[in-house]
C-alpha positions, 0 to 999 in steps of 0.5 A, spaced: 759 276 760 766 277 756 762 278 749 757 284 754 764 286 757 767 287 750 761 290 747 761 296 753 768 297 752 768 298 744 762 303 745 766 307 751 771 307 747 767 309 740 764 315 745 771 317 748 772 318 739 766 321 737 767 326 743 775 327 741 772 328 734 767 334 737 774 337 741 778 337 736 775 342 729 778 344 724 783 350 726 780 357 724 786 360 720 787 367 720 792 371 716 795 378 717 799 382 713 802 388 714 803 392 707 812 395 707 812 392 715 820 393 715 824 387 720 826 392 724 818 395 725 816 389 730 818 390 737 819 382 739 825 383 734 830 388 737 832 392 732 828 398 732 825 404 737 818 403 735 813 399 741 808 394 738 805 391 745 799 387 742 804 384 735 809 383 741 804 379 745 803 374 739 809 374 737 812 372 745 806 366 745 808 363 738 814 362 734 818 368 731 821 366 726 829 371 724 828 368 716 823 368 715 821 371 708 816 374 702 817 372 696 818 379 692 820 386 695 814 389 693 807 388 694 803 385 688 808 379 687 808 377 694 801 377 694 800 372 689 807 368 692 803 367 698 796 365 695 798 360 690 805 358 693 808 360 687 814 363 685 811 370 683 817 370 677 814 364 673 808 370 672 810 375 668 804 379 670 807 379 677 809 386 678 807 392 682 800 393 679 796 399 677 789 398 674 791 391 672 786 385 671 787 380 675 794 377 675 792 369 678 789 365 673 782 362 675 784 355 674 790 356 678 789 352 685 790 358 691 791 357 699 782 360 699 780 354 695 784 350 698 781 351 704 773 350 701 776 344 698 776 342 706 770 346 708 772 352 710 769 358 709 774 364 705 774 371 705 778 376 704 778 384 708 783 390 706 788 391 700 788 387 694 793 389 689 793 382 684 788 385 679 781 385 677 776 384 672 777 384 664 780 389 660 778 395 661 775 395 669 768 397 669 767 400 676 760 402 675 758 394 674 760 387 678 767 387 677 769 379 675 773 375 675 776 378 682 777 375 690 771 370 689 775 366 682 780 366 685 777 362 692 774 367 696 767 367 700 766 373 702 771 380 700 771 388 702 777 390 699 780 396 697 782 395 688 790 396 689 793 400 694 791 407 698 796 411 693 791 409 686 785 410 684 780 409 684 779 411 692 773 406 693 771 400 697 768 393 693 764 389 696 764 382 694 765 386 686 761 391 687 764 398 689 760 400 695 756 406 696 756 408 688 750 412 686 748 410 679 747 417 677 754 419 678 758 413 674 766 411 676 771 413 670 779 411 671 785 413 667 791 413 668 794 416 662 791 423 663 786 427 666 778 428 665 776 435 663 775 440 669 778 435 674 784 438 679 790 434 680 796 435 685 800 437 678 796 443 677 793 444 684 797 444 690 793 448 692 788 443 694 792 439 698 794 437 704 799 432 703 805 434 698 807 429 693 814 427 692 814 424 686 809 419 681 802 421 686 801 428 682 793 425 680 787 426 682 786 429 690 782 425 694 780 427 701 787 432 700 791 426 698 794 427 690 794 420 688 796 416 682 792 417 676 785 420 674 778 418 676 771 422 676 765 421 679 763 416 684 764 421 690 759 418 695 763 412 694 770 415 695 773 412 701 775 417 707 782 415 708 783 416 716 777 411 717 781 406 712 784 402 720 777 402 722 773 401 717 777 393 715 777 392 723 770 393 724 768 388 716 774 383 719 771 382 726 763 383 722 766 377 718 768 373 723 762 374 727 758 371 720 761 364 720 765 363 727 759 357 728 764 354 721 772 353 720 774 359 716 780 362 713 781 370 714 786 374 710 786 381 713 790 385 709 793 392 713 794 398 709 799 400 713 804 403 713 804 404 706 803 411 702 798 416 703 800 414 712 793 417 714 792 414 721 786 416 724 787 423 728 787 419 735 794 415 734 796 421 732 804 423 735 803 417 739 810 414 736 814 421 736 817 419 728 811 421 724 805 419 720 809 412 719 810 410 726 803 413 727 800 408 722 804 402 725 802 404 732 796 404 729 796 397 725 799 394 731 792 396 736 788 394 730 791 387 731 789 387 738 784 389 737 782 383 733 785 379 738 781 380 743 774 380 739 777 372 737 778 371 746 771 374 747 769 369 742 772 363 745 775 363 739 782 364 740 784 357 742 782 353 736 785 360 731 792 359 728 794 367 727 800 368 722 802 375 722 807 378 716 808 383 711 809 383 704 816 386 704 821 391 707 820 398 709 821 405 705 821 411 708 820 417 702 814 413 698 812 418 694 810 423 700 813 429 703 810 426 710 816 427 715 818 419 715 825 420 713 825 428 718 822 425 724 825 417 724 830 419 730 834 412 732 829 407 729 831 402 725 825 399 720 830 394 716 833 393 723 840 391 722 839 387 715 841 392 709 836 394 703 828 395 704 822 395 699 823 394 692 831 391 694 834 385 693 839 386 699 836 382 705 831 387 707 827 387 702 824 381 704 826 379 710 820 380 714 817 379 720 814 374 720 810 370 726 805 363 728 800 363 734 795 358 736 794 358 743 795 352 746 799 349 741 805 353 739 809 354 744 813 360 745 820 361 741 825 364 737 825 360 730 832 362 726 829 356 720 829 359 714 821 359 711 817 363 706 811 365 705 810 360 699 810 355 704 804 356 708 800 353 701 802 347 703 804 347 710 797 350 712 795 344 707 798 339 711 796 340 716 788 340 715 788 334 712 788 337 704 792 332 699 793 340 695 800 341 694 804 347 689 810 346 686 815 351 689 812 351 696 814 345 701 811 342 707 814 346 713 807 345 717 812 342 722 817 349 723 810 353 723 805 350 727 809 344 731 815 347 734 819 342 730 823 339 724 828 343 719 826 349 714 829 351 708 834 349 704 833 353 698 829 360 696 829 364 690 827 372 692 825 377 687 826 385 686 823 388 681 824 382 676 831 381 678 832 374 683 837 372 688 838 365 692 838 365 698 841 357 701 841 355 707 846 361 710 847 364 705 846 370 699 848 370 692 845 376 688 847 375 681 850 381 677 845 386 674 846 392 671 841 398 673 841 404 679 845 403 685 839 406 688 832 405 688 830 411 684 826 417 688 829 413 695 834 412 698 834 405 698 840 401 696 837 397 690 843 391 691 844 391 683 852 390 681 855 389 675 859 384 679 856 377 683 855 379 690 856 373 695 855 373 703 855 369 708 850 371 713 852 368 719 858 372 720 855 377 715 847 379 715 848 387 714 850 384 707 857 388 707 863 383 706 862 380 699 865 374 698 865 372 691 872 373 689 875 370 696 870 363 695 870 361 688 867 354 690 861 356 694 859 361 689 860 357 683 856 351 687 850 357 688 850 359 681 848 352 679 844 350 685 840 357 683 840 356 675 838 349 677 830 351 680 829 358 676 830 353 669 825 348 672 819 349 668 
């Protein structure tokens, strides 16, 4: 009786595990990343005069963190920081890429292959910017190694960003639509006979170029440099929004049945801002605040295709940007004109390309329904954490070096972030330690060239407690010699580590 007695009660009890096992799948992980979102460009954040209803329904339901931060200022870099939770620094092919191959290595371990390694599928939708193909690309064939060397399944991606050619999607390494009879070729040096450039004629547009996008035109845009053929491929710009939301959800619905990883890379609001006709005027500040109105309703969007697929409850959304804002990025289109009161940087000095903190202080947001419970994180995080804190917590043993295990900060609601960060501008680094900043001294420009942007370059150390100072305007260098020297050699410390 006490045997038949045992018996039932370790079967009941294998059955309550099994069934806890079939409850409990893997987490679905989707990232979005918005391209020059500025910490003041969110609304949950209480900085600026923008309105973005669906980020802010996540961001009230998640954890909003106030530091969390990119690796780089600018968008190629961070983009391999936060695949490969490496310090973009250490490469020193991690800069803004133009006609670049690709600049991760296919032997190195990244976030997708992680995932795999772990049963997940992988796949990529929107901008890409880390490189293609080998020396010289070759548009008219299947471009490798690309998205897939690197871990992901499935991709539809743009090559770099909105502003280069050449102005074509690529479907899994092959450019989508694209006629034989009318091959792709691309300069960035100069011109192809018989071809129109913004240059020479401005004529033919209808986006006037400030400085660097005098290339060829596309759809009226003036670009960065040259392309011929191919124009059944060419994308039409306004349509871009539409176009990745429609593949992200197309994605979703192809292998919801299994644990996937969707990294849904937003070209909004870079340069060329071109949203869609319908979202025009709604932000009273112009094409830029269009384009995040209009980035904002893409994410809900999505979110609500998750909800209608009784997915939303087991999918980790984590929503940033890859650096901080800029007004005049190469186009006269009323950023500066029309901005009203609105603070993209919020009330944190710099922007994109700076190493003051709004150049990689960004929004920067977790949800899981269910899991997550809603607050306001002032943990210091970065975007080369998720490697090893999404790792963490799906059981995988994968770590990099320069990422930490903060999976407790992001998906737990608990625990410590950050010590230590080192940030990245442009080739130039500075440290961020618990509260505060140390930017070494450089020489170069006061200002970004061509914006208005203070690049936090000086012949002098700068150092700043954050806590009483987070506009970055009282530099304590001089008045606090012992915490700068103990900064110094805390910095040199990690970026002498091999």
């Amino acid at each position: 009786m006490k045997t038949s007695f045992f018996i039932a009660t370790l079967l009941i009890c294998c059955l309550n595990s099994c069934k806890n096992s079939i409850q409990q799948p893997q987490p679905n992980f989707i990232i979005i990343y918005a391209d020059d979102l500025g910490y003041g460009d969110v609304s949950s954040y209480e900085m600026g005069k923008l309105q973005t209803p669906n980020i802010d329904k996540i961001a009230n339901n998640g954890s909003r963190f106030t530091n969390g931060y990119s690796s780089s200022a600018t968008c190629s870099p961070s983009r391999y920081a936060l695949l490969t939770g490496t310090y973009p620094w250490r490469n020193k092919r991690a800069k803004i890429l133009t006609g670049a191959n690709l600049i991760i290595d296919p032997l190195e371990m990244t976030l997708p292959k992680m995932f795999k390694g772990e049963g997940y599928k992988t796949g990529v939708v929107g901008k890409w910017h880390l490189g293609l193909g080998d020396s010289p690309i070759d548009y008219n064939q299947k471009i490798s190694p690309g998205p897939y060397e690197v871990g992901f399944d499935y991709s539809f991606i743009i090559p770099d960003t909105q502003d280069r050619v050449p102005t074509v999607y690529i479907e899994n390494g092959n450019v989508l639509n694209l006629n034989p009879m009318d091959p792709i070729q691309v300069s960035f040096e100069k011109n192809f006979e018989a071809q129109p450039s913004g240059k020479n004629n401005p004529e033919l547009i209808s986006m006037k170029w400030h400085h660097g996008h005098n290339g060829s035109i596309v759809n009226g845009i003036p670009r960065i440099g040259f392309m011929k053929g191919g124009e059944k491929a060419k994308w039409i710009d306004i349509d871009m929004a539409d176009e990745f939301l429609n593949q992200a959800k197309n994605y979703i619905d192809s292998v919801k049945e299994k644990p996937f990883f969707l990294f849904y890379t937003l070209q909004q609001p870079h340069v060329p801002r071109t949203p869609h006709p319908r979202f025009e005027g709604l932000s009273g500040m112009g094409p830029r605040g269009d384009a995040i109105i209009e980035a904002d309703w893409c994410i809900g969007e999505l979110y609500s295709h998750l909800e209608k697929n009784d997915l939303l409850k087991n999918t980790v959304i984590i929503i940033s940007s890859d650096n901080g804002p800029v007004l005049n990025d190469g186009y006269y289109d009323d950023a500066v004109e029309k901005l009203g009161d609105h603070t993209p940087a919020g009330n944190l000095r710099g922007g994109k390309y700076s190493l003051f903190d709004a150049g990689t202080r960004v929004p920067l947001i977790t949800f899981w329904k269910g899991k997550i419970k809603a607050q306001v994180s002032d943990e210091l995080v970065s975007q080369i954490d998720f490697l090893n804190s999404i790792a963490s917590l799906i059981g995988s043993k994968v770590r990099s070096k320069d990422g930490e295990d903060l999976s407790n900060v992001f998906f737990n609601n608990s625990g410590s972030g950050r010590n230590d960060l080192v940030l990245e501008a442009m080739t130039r680094t500075a440290f961020r330690s618990q509260n505060w900043a140390l930017i070494p001294p450089y020489s170069g420009p006061y200002r970004y060239p061509n914006t208005d942007i203070e690049s936090g370059i000086a012949e002098e150390p700068q150092l700043y407690n954050l806590d009483d100072d987070s506009s970055q305007q009282n530099n304590l260098a001089l008045s606090n010699p012992k915490k700068l020297n103990e900064l110094i050699l805390r910095y040199n410390h990690i970026v002498k580590l091999k």
